[in-house]
N, C-alpha and C positions, 0 to 999 in steps of 0.2 A: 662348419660344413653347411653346403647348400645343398638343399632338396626340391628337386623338380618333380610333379606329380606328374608323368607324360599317361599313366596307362593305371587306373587302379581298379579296371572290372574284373569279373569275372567270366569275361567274354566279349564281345563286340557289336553294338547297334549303333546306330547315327545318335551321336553324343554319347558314346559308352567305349572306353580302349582296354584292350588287354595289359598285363599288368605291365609296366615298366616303370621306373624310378631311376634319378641321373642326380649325382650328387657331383658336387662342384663342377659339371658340366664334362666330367670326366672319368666314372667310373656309374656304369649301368646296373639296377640290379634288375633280371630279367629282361628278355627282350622282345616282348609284347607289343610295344606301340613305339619302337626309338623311330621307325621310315619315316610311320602317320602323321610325327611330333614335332621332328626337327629338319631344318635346312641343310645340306650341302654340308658346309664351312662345320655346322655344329657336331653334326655327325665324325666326319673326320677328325673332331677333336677328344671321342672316346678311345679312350685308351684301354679301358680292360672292361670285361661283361659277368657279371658275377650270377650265376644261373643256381637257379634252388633247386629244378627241376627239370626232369624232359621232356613235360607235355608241351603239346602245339603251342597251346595259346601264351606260354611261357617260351618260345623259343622261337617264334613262327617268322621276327623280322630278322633273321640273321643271315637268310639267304640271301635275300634284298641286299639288304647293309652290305654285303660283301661286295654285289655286284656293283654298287653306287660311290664305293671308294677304294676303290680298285683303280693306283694310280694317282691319288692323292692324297696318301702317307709312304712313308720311307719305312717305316716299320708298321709290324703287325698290332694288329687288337691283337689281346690278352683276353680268351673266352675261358674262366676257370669255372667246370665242373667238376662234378664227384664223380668215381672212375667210371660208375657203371651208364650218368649222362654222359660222359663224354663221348663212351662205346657206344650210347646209342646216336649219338650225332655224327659219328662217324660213320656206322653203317644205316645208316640210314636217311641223313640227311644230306650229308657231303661225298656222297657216292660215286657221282657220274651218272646215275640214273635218274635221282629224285633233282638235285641239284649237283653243278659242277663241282668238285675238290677245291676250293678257295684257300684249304690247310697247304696247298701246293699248289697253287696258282696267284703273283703269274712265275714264280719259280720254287721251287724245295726252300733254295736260303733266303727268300725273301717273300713270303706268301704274304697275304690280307687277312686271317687266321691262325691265330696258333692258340690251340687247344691243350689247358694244363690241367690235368685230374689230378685228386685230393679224393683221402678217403677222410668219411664225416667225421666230426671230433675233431681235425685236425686245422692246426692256424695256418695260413702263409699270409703274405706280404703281395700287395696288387699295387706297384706304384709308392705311395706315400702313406697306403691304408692298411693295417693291421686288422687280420678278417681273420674271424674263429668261426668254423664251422656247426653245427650240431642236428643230429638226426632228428626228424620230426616223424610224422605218420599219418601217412597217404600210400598208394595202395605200388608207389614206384618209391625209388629212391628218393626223398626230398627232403633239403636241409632247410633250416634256418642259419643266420648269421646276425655276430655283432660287426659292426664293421666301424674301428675305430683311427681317430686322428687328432693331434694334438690335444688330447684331453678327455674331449670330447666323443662317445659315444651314438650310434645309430643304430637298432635291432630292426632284423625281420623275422618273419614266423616261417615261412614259405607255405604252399598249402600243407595244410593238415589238421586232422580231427584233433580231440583231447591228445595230451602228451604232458610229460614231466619234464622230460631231459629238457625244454627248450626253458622252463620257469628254470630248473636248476643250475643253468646257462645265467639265463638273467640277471636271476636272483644275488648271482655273484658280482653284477657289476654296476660299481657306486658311482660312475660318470655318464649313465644311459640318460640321455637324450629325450628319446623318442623313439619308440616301439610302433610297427607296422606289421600290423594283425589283420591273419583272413578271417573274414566272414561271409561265410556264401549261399548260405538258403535258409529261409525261412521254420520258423518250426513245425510248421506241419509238412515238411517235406526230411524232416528228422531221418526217418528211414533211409532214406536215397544219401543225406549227408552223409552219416554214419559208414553207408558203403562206400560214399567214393571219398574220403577222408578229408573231410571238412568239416567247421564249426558251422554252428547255429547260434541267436541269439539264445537260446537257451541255454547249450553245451558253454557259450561263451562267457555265462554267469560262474559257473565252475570253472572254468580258467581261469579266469580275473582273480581267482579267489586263492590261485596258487602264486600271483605275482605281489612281491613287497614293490612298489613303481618306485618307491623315492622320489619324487616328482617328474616322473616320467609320463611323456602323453604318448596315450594308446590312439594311434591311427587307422584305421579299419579300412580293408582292401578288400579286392576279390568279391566282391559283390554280383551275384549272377542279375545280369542286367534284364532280365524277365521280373524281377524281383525287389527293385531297386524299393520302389516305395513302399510293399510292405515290409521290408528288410527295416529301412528308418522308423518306421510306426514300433515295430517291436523291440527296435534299441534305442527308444525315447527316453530318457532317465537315466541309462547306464552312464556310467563317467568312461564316455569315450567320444570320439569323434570319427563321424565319416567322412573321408578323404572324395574331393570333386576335382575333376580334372584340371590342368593349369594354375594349380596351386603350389607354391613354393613357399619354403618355412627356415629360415636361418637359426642354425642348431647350435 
């Protein structure tokens, strides 16, 4: 598998993209920065959008993206969420009010859209990739996922504070790759982490501590881009690494 780093903030500043990830040029996870990132041609060549969550800056280019290839695929992207994102993208994002129904546009049996909901825990099949879901903990619905292919293994965390189910996830799988983990505020903003269900370099030390890796590299995302440099000063030593944009990693 190939890993494109298009979006690994936790927000957006000039040099800073929200989160997105594009694995062999054809399966998205989040859709944070796909417009910002790639051309025409490359765009049309996603085939399915794999969403952790329903917030903005996780979901924000898909209206775009609809509009921009519309007419230059014969079938739809593949956007699988979990039921309760998916109800929210449909009331509220693919409305007619906020943005046009692209789930039906430019017909019912051929739209640029098609949204399939999965409750958390559960596996399906995106193409050629074998994706297990599992709940994490953030203040909406948000999963993590192993997303696997020929052998070969790739985890995300999706945002969220401490949690088990995602290491007892993990922890069960002897071909993982490479693990992509949030970290998004510093530890003196602890507080504010804690509520809106994010790690801290601190919280993060108790994580790591629930994962057997196997030699698996911890990649670190979601970075509130206000924060970016003392975020790095306080995760100096730990055995992980933080993800820069335009970075690609063959897995």
């Amino acid at each position: 598998m190939i890993l494109d780093v298009l979006g690994c903030h936790g927000g957006e500043l000039p040099g800073c993209r929200s989160t997105c990830f594009l694995i062999d040029g054809a399966l998205a996870l989040d859709a944070g920065a796909l417009t910002a990132s790639l051309e025409l041609p490359a765009l049309s060549k996603v085939d399915h959008i794999v969403l952790t969550h329903s917030h903005f800056d996780h979901v924000k280019d898909l209206p775009l993206l609809s509009d921009l290839v519309v007419g230059w695929r014969k079938t739809p992207i593949t956007i699988w969420a979990s039921h309760t994102c998916a109800q929210t993208l449909r009331e509220n994002m693919f409305n007619g009010a906020l943005w046009p129904d692209f789930t039906r546009i430019p017909s019912v049996e051929e739209p640029v859209f098609e949204i399939r909901g999965f409750t958390p825990g559960e596996t399906f099949q995106a193409g050629p990739y074998n994706v297990r879901s599992v709940l994490v903990s953030h203040p909406v619905e948000s999963c993590g996922f192993v997303i696997e292919r020929n052998g070969r293994a790739l985890a995300i965390s999706g945002d969220t504070g401490p949690t088990d189910r995602l290491w007892e996830l993990l922890n069960g799988v002897p071909n993982l790759k490479a693990l992509l983990l949030e970290t998004s505020f510093p530890d003196e903003l602890q507080d504010l982490a804690d509520l809106s269900g994010h790690l801290t370099p601190r919280t993060l030390r108790g994580e790591l501590k629930k994962f057997r890796r196997n030699g698996a590299e911890v990649l670190l995302y979601h970075l509130k881009p206000a924060f970016v440099a003392e975020l790095k000063r306080q995760l100096a030593g730990l055995p992980v690494r933080v993800l820069e944009l335009g970075q690609r990693f063959e897995l």
